[in-house]
C-alpha positions as CSV (number, residue, x, y, z in Angstrom):
1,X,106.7,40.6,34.1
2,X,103.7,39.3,33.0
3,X,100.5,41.4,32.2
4,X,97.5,41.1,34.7
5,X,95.1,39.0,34.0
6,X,91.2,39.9,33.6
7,X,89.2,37.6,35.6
8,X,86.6,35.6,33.5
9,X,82.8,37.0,33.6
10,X,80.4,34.4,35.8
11,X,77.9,33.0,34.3
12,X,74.3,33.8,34.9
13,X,72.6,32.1,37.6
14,X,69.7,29.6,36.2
15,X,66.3,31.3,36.5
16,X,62.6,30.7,35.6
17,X,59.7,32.9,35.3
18,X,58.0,34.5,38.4
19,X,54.6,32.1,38.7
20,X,52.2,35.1,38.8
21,X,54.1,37.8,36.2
22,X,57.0,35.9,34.2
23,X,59.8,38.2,35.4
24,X,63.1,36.0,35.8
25,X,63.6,34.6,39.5
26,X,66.2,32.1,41.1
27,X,64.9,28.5,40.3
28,X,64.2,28.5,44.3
29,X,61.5,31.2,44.3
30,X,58.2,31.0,42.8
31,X,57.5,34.5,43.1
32,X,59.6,37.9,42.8
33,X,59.8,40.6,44.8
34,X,57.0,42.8,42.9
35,X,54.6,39.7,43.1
36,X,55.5,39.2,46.5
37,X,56.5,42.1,48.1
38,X,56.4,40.7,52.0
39,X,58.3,37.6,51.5
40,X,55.2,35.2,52.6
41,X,56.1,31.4,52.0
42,X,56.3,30.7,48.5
43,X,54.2,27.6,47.8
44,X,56.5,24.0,47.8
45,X,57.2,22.4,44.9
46,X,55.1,19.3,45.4
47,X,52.0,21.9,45.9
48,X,52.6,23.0,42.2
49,X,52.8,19.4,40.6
50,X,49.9,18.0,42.8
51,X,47.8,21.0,41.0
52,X,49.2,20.1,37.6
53,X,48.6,16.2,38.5
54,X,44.9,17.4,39.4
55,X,44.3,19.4,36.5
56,X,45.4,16.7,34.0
57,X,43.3,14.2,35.2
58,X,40.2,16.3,35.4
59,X,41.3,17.4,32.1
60,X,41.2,13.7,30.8
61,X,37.5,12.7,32.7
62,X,35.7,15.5,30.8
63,X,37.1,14.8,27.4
64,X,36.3,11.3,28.3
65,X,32.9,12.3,29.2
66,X,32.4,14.1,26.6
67,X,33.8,11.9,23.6
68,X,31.1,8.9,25.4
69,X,28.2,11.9,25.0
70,X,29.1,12.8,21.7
71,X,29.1,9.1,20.8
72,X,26.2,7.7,22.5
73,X,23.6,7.2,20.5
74,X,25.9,6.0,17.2
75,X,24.8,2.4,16.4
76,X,25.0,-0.6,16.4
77,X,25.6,-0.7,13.1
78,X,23.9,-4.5,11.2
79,X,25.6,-4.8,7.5
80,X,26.1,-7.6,4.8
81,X,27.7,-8.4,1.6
82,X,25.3,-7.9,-1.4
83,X,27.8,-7.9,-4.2
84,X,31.4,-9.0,-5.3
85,X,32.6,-8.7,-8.8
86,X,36.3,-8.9,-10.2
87,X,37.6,-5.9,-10.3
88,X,40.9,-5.6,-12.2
89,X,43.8,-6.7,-10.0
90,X,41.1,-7.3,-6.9
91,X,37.3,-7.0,-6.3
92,X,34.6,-5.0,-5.7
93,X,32.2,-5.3,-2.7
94,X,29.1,-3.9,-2.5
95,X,27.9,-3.5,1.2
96,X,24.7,-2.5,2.8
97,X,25.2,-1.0,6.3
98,X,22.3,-0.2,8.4
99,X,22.7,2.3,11.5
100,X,20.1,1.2,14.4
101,X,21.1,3.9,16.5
102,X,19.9,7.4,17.0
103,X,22.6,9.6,15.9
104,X,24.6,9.8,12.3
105,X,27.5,8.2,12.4
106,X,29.9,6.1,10.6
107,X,31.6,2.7,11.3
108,X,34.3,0.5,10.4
109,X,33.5,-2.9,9.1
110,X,35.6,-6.1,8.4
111,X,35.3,-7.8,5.3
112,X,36.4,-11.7,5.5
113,X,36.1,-15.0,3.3
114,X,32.4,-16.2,4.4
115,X,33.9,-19.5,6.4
116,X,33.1,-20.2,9.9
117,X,35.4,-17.9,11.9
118,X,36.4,-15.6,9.0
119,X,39.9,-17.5,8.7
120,X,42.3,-15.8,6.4
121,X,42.9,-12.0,5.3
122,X,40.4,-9.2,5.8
123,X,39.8,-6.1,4.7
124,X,39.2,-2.7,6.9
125,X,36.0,-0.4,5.0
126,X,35.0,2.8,6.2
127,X,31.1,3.5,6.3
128,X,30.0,7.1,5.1
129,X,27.7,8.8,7.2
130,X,24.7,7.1,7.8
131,X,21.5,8.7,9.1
132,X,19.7,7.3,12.4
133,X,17.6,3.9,11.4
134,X,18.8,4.2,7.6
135,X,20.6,2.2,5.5
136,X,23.4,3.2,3.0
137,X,24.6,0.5,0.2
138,X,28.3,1.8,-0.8
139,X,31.2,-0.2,-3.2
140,X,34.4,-0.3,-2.1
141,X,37.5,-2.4,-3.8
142,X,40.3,-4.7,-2.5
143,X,43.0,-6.8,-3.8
144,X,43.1,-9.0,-0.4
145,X,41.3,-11.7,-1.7
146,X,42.4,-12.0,-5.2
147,X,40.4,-11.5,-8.3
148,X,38.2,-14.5,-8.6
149,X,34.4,-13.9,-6.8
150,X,33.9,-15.7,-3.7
151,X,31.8,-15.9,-1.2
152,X,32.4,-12.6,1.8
153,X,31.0,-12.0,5.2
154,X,31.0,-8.5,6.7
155,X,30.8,-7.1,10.3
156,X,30.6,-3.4,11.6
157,X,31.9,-2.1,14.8
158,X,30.1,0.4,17.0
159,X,32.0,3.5,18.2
């Protein structure tokens, strides 16, 4: 005769946490029984992700508010080229970068072979920190246009 068998244990049923105090609840409740202790409707599903959806985008209109306040103000930012010299296995430019806003800021300029359109490579600088209506002359080296001295062109973006 063959022994009894044990019946397997059932698995848990899938919970999340109670909206209000984190205690485990069916994944159809929002709320448990201490948060809720006269079974009023629980709030729908689509209730919850239209908050969310809300709250992410007002989260992304202040930041973007904010990021355009802490950069207004920056620039625009006038530079040129007033030295190239070989430099080992490239060159070094000397730039002079002038900030005609009213904030300090810094800016990223492109440095290209001085021919109509800038055809050809070019080379990405970053600025230091430059004060409000000054000017700051800074050296900066690159092998992107070989070693021999030629003639360079320079522009600066605004934030």
């Amino acid at each position: 005769m063959a022994a009894p068998s044990t019946p397997l244990p059932k698995a848990p049923a899938p919970t999340h946490g109670c909206v209000r105090c984190g205690r485990p609840v069916p994944l159809d409740v929002a709320m448990c029984e201490f948060c809720n202790p006269l079974g009023l409707s629980q709030p729908a599903s689509t209730q919850v992700h239209g908050t969310v959806f809300v709250a992410v985008a007002l989260a992304i209109v202040v930041m973007a508010v904010l990021g355009r306040v802490a950069l207004s103000g920056i620039g625009p930012f006038r530079a040129s080229v007033t030295e190239v010299a070989a430099a080992g296995t490239g060159l070094a430019i000397t730039l002079s970068v002038t900030n005609e806003g009213t904030k300090t800021g810094s800016t990223t300029c492109r440095v290209t072979r001085a021919t109509p359109g800038g055809a050809g490579p070019s080379a990405i600088v970053q600025s230091p920190h430059i004060d409000a209506g000054r000017t700051a002359t800074f050296r900066t080296t690159t092998d992107r246009f070989g070693t021999e001295p030629l003639p360079l062109a320079v522009s600066c973006e605004s934030p």
